[in-house]
N, C-alpha and C positions, 0 to 999 in steps of 0.2 A: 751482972745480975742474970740469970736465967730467965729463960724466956717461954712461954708455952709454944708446945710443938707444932709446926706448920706444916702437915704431912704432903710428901711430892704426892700427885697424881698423875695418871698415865695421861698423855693429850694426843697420842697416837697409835696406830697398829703397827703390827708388824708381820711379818708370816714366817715362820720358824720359829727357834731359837740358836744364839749366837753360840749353844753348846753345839749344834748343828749344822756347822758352816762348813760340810763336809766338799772337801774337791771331789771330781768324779761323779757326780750328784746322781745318776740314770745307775752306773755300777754300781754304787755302794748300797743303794736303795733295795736293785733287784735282787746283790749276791746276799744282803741282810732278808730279805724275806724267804731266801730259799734255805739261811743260816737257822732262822726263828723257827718255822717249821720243823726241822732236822731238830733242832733241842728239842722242842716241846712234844716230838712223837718218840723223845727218850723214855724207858717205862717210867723211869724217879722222878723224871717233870712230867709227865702229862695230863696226870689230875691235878696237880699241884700251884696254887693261887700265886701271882704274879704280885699284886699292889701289897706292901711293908713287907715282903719278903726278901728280906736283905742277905738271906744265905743264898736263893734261887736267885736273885739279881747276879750278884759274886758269881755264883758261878757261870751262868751266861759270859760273862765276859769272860770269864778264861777258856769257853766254849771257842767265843770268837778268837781270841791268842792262838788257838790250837788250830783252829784253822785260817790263822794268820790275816785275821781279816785286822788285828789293830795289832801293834807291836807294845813291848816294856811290859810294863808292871804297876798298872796306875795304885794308888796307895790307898784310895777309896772305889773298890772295884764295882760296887755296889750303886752308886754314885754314876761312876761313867757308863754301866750299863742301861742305866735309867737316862743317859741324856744321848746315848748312842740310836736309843730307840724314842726318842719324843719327836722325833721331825715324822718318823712313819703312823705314829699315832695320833699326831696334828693333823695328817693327811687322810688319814681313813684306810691307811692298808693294815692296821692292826688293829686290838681295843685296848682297852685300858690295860686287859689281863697280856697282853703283849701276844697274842693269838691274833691271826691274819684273818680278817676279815673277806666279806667275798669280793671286796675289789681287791685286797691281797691276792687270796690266791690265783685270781683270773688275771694280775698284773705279773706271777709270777708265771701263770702257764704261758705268758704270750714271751716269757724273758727265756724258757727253758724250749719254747719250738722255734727261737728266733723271726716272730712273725711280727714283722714291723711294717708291715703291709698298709697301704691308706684306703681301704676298703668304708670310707667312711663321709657324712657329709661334707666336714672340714678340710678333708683332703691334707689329714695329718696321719702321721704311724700314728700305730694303734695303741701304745704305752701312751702315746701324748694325747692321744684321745681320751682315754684313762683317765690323764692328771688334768686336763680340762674338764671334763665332768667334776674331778675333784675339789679342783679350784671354785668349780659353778655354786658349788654347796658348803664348801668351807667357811665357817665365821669364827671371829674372835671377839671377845670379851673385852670391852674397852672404858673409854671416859665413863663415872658413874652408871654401869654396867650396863654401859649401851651395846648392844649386840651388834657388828658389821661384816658384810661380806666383802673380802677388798678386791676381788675381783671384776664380782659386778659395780664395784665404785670406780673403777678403773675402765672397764668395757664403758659405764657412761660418762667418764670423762672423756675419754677419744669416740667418743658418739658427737661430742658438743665442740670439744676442739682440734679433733683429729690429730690430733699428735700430743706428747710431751717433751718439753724439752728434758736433757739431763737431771738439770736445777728444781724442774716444777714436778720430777718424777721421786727426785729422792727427799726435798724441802715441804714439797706441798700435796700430793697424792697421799701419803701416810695421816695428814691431818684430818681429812674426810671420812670424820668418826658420826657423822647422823647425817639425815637428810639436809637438814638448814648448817653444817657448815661445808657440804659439797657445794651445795647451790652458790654460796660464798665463795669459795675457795673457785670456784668454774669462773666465778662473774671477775674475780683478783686476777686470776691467769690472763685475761683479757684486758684487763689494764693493764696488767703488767708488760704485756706484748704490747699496748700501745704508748710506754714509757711513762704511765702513770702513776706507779706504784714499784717499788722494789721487790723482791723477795723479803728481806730482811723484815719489810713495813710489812708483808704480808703475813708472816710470821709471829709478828710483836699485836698484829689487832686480834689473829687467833686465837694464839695459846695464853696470851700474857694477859686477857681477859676470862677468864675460867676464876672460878673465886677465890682459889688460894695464893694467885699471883696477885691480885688488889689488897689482899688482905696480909700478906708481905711486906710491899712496899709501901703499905702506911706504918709499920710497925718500925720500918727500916727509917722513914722519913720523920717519927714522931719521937725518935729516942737517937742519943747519941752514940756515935759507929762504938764498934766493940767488935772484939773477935768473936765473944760469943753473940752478939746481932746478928753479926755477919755469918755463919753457920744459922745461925738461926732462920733468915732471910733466902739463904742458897737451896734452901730445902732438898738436899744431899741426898737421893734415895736409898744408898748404901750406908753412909756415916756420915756425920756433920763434920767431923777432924779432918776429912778431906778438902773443905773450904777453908782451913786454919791461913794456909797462905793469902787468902787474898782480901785479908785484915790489912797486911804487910802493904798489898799494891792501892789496895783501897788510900793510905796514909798517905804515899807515895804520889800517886793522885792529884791529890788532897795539894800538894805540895806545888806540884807541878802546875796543876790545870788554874786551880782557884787562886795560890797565890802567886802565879805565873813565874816560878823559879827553874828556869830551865836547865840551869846548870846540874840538875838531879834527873837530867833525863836519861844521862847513862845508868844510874840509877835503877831507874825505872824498868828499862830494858833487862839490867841484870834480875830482877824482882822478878821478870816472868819466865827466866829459868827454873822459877820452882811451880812453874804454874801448871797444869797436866792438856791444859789446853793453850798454851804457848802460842802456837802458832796464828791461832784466830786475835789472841790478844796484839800482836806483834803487828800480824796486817794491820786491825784498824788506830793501832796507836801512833807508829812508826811508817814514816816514808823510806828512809833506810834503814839496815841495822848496820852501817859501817862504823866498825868501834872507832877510827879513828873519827869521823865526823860526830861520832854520838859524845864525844868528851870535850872535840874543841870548838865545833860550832853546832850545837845541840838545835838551835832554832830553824837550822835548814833542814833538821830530822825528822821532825813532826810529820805529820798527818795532815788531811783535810777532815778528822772527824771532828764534829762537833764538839767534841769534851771540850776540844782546847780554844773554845771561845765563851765559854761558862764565868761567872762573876759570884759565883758563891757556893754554898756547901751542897743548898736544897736542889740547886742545878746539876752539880757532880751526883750527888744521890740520886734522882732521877735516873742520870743515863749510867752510870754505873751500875746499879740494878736490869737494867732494860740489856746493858750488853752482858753481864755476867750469865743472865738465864736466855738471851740470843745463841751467845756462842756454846751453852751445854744444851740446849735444842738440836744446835744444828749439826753439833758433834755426836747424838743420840742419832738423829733421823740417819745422817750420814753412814753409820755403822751398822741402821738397818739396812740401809740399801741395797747392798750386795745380795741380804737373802733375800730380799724381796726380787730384785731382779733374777736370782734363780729360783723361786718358788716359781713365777711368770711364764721363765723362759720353758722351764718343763712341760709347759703345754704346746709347746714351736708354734701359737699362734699372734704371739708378742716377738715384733723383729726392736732389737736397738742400734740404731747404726745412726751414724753425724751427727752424736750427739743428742739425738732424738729418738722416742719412744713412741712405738707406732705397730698397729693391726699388719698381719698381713694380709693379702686379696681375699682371701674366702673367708677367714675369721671377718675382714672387715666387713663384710655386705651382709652374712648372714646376722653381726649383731647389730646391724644399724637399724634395723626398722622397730628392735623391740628393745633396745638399751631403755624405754622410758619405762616398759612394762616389767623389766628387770630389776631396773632401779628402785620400785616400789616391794620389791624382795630384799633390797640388800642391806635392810637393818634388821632383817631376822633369820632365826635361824631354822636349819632344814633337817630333816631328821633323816633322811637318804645319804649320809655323809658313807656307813658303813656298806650301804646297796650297792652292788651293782646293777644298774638300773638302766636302762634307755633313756638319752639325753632329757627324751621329749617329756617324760615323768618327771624332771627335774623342776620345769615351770612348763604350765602352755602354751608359753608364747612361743618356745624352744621349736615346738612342730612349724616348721617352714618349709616351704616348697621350693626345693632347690632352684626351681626354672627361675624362681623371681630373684632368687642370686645372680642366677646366667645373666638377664634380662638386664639387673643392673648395672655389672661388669662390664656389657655390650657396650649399656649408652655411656657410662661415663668413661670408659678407656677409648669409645669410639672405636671397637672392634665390629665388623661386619654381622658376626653370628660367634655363639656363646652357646654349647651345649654339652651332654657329655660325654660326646665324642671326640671334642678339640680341648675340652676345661683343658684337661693334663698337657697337653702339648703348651695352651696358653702361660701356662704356670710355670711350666718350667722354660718356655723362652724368658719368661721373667726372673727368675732365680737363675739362670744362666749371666743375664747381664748384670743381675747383684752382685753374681761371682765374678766379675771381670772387674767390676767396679773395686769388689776387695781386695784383688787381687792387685790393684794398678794401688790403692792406697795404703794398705797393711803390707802388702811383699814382695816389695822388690825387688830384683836381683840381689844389691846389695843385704839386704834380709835375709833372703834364702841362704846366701852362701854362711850369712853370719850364724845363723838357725844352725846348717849342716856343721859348725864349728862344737855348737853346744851340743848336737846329739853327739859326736863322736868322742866331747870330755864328759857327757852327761851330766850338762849343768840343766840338772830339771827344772830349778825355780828360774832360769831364764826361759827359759820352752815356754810355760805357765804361765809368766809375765808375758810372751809378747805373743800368743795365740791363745789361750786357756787354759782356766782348770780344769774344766769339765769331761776335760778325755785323758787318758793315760797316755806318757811319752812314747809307747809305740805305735799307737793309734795318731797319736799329731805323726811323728815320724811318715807315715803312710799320706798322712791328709798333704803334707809339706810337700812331696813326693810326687802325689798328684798334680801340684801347685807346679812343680815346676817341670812336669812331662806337659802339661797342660802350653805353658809359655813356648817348651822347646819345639813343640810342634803345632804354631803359631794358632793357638785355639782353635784347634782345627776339632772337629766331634763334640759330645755329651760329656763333660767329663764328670758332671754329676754321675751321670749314671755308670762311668766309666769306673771309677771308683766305688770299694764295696765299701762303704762309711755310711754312718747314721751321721746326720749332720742338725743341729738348732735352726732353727727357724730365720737365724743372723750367717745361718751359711759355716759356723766353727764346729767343728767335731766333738761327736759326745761318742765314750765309750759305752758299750754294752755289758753284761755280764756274760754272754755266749759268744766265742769266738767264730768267725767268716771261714770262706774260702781262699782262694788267689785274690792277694790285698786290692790291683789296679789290673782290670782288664779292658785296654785299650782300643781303641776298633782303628782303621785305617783303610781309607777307600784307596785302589788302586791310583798313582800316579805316576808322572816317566821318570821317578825314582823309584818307585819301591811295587810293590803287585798289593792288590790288596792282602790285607791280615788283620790278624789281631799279634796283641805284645802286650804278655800278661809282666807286671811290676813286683816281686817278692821282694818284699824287704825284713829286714831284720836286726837287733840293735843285740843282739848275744854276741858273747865277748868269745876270745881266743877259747876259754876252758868248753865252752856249752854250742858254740855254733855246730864242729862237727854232725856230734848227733843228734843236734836239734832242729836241724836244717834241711839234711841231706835227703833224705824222703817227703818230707812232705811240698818241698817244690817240685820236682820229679810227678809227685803225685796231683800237684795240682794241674801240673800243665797236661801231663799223659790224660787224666778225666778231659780236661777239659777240651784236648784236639777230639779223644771218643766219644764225648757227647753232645761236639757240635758240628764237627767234618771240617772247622775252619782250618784254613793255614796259619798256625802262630806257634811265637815263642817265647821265652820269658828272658827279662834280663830278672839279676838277684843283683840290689843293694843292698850292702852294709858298710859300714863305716871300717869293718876288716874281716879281710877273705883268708880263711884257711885254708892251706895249702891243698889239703886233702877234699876239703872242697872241691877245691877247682879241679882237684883230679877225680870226683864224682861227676861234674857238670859233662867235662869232657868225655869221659868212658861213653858217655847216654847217647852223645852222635851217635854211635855202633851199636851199643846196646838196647836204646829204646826202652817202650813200656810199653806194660801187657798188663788186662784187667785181669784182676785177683778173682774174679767169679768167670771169667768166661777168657780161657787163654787163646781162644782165636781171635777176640780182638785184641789188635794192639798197633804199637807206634813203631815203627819201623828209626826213628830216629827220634830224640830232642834237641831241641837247641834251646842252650840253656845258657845266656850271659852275664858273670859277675862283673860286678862295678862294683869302685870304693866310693864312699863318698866325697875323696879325694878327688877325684876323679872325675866326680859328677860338679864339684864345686867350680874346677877348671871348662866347663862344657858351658857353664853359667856366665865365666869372666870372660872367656871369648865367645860369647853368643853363637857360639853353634848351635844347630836344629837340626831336627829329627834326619832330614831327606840325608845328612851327611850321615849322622850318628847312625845312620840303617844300613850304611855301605859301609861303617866300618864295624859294627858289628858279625855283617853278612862275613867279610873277611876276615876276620878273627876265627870264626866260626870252620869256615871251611879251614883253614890253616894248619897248616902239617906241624906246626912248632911247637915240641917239646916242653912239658911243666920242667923245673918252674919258671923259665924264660918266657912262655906263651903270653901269661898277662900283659910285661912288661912289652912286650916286643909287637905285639899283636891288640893292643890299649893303650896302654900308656903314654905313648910315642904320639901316636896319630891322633890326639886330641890336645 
């Protein structure tokens, strides 16, 4: 019999959307705003309305095809235009009409001068300055149209318990839709850490009290199962057909639990192959899934869940209900996660590391004293979303006097003095040893050399998986590269700063939309190996067809500015993963030939020294832990070396490492 309709409702936020779960999140953001501009100062667009314009939509997106910012042929162009652009309009760098707003365009003038400069209280680049104002005034539209900001729900939840774990950032921050259920959800997280409370239970007193979940499982409890119940019951936000299966396991169940027929538990197990959520089903049903134990001794298969100590139907019903819309919660919140963790990270004032979600030093002391006055903002909404505006216009409280930041740092780090003439040195001996720390637990030798395997087959979706998305693979390529000049020269200097990389706030590499100079400029204090220098690092991942003449000058060029415009002694080595011949017979000529500035041909370089490496090569330097003091005497000799291409590589590298 049909049943009247139980409509889902939203029980949390989110920030994005999942049409917008773009990799590269800082590129694709800036080269789209500089993309949206360029179309709409076309004559044909630029009086022309944006919102149901399905021919002007259409065509933006082949706009971007042409300038190869998406690839194919999507078959509703119209469509992917509009979801290409809802993350920058969620954000406030556009408006409805898909026209850049004035933190657009002031987020695109900082992406077009490369001014990532920390000129600012937070002592973040100034794009993430940007996306933190952004985030400050951002709200979304939630439970019975409750308005939330999830930032500032977020800033007052690490006000109160200074950190999140993984579990309580992706399960239970997202549920904190009004005042009384943060306060809740703060007071759960605290049981919860003192093993009073589970996730799951925190979860089920949440969401599964809202009135259309009571009003559910009485309908579910007062009538006999059905497939149409059961859709009915599931409150399926896309389609009820998509519950159809789990009439099938519900029966099954039925079978198993109540009238404790175990011999159907392989059964059971095959049943949640049609299940979309399998996996959540399987852990709490099943202790193993070994098909041979599931068919011949089924009763050592089970679980410790509760179902299977149930003595009736209304028992089964009960938790059958309670786990079905458990596990599509947790499979919901779970797949916000990710944007939510990059909408966050985009401000580099959210670090997440072991697992834990956490302020870093200056975000955290600046919003610790006014998270309570914030929090009284973050169930409404802010009409400064399109401004760019001065933090301090954002809320009042936002005006703080940085010394009372120092002040605090001082006494709780127990640092002597705190002002702002050591802040910067403070911070980053801090972010120095985060990096050592990542560096000892994300990559180590065995990694690196594994990593240099994938850049030289360009297995990109390995690159991605074990450092990020959020930078392009030549940009990790450099970042890696750092990683392991950094080891081979037994962390010796900055190599933060040694490295020309924009890095997150978690220490991983984000690409820009405007390209650098010389990738790694090394510093090197004199020792009784080597004099002092510098040793700039060009790398590059162009194949046989494009290195030539996509190489040859502008290393040349890097290194020649760089001895003219700083008098030091240095030189560059060049990685790639493969050296062209002709390369190398470029690097070499430059001993003799030198470099001369193009505006002023009296100055100039009397020599380069310029060393290719393979990645090959570098991977070998890795398994026999050589370091720098060697690798700089055998460079030197290579260098000077009389040995003719194309022998010179092999005979004068190869060998000697």
């Amino acid at each position: 019999m049909p049943y009247e309709n139980i409509p889902f409702k939203s029980y949390c936020w989110s920030l994005g959307t999942t049409s917008f779960r773009t990799k590269q999140f800082n590129q694709k953001v800036e080269q789209q705003l500089k993309l949206l501009q360029e179309f709409f100062d076309l004559s044909e667009n630029k009086d022309v309305t944006w919102d149901g314009n399905k021919t002007l939509q259409a065509r933006y997106y082949d706009f971007l095809r042409e300038n190869e910012f998406t690839k194919g042929d999507a078959p509703n162009k119209d469509k992917d235009a509009r979801e290409k652009t809802s993350g920058l309009c969620e954000l406030g760098l556009i408006d409805n009409n898909r026209r850049l707003t004035e933190v657009g365009l002031k987020l695109l003038e900082l992406s077009e001068n490369g001014d990532f400069s920390k000129s600012n209280i937070l002592k973040i680049s100034k794009d993430s300055f940007i996306f933190t104002k952004q985030l400050l005034k951002l709200s979304n539209m939630q439970v019975d149209n409750n308005i939330v900001r999830p930032y500032l729900v977020l800033i007052y939840l690490l006000s109160k318990l200074e950190y999140l774990t993984d579990d309580e950032f992706t399960y239970l921050l997202p549920l904190c839709v009004s005042k009384e259920t943060t306060l809740n959800i703060i007071d759960c997280i605290k049981r919860l850490r003192n093993g009073e409370m589970t996730i799951d239970e925190i979860i089920l007193n949440t969401v599964l009290t809202l009135p259309n979940y009571p009003q559910a499982k009485n309908l579910f409890l007062q009538n006999s199962a059905s497939e149409e119940l059961i859709c009915t019951i599931g409150m399926n936000r896309k389609s009820r057909n998509y519950d159809k299966p789990y009439y099938q396991l519900y029966l099954i169940l039925k079978d198993v639990c109540v009238n404790k027929n175990y011999s159907k538990l392989y059964q059971l197990y095959e049943i949640t192959k049609s299940l979309k959520l399998k996996t959540y089903w399987r852990k709490y049903l099943f202790a193993t899934i070994n098909r041979n134990k599931l068919r011949n001794t089924p009763e050592e298969c089970i679980s410790q869940a509760k179902i299977y100590n149930i003595h009736n139907e209304e028992e089964l019903k009960n938790i059958f209900f309670d786990m079905l819309h458990l596990f599509k919660i947790k499979a919901n919140l779970s797949d916000y996660s990710d944007l939510n963790e990059r909408y966050f990270k985009i401000t580099d004032t959210i670090i997440f590391e072991d697992n834990k979600v956490h302020f870093d030093i200056i975000p955290k002391y600046y919003f610790k004293n006014v998270s309570e006055e914030l929090f009284k903002e973050a169930f409404s909404t802010s009409d400064l979303l399109h401004k760019n505006c001065d933090i301090k216009k954002i809320s009042p409280c936002l005006n703080i006097d940085i010394n009372l930041i120092y002040r605090e740092i001082q006494n709780d780090l127990g640092i002597p003095l705190v002002n702002e003439n050591n802040i910067s040195q403070i911070l980053s001996d801090e972010r120095i040893n985060r990096f050592k720390k990542l560096i000892d637990e994300k990559f180590s030798d065995e990694t690196l050399v594994e990593l240099l395997t994938y850049f030289e087959n360009r297995n990109d979706n390995k690159i991605f998986e074990m450092v990020t998305d959020n930078a392009t693979v030549p940009t990790i390529f450099e970042y890696i590269l750092g990683i392991i000049w950094y080891k081979i020269s037994n962390y010796a200097g900055n190599i933060l700063e040694f490295m020309n990389l924009s890095l997150e706030a978690d220490l991983l590499p984000k690409t820009h939309a405007i390209g650098g100079e010389a990738d790694i400029v090394y510093e090197y204090e004199e020792t009784a190996y080597y004099p002092k220098h510098s040793m700039l690092i060009e790398a590059t991942l162009m194949d046989e067809s494009t290195q030539r003449r996509g190489e040859m000058e502008p290393v040349s060029r890097h290194l020649g500015n760089y001895i003219l415009n700083t008098g030091n002694n240095a030189y560059c080595t060049f990685i790639s993963p493969y050296l062209d011949i002709n390369v190398l017979s470029h690097f070499r000529s430059l001993k003799n030939s030198g470099y001369y500035n193009p505006q002023d041909y009296t100055q100039h370089v009397e020599s380069l020294k310029i060393v290719p490496l393979k990645t090959k090569e570098l991977k070998t330097i890795i398994q026999k832990g050589i370091k720098y003091k060697d690798i700089y005497k055998v460079f030197e000799n290579a260098y000077q070396a009389n040995t003719s291409l194309p022998n010179w590589y092999k005979n004068e590298l190869v060998i000697n490492f």
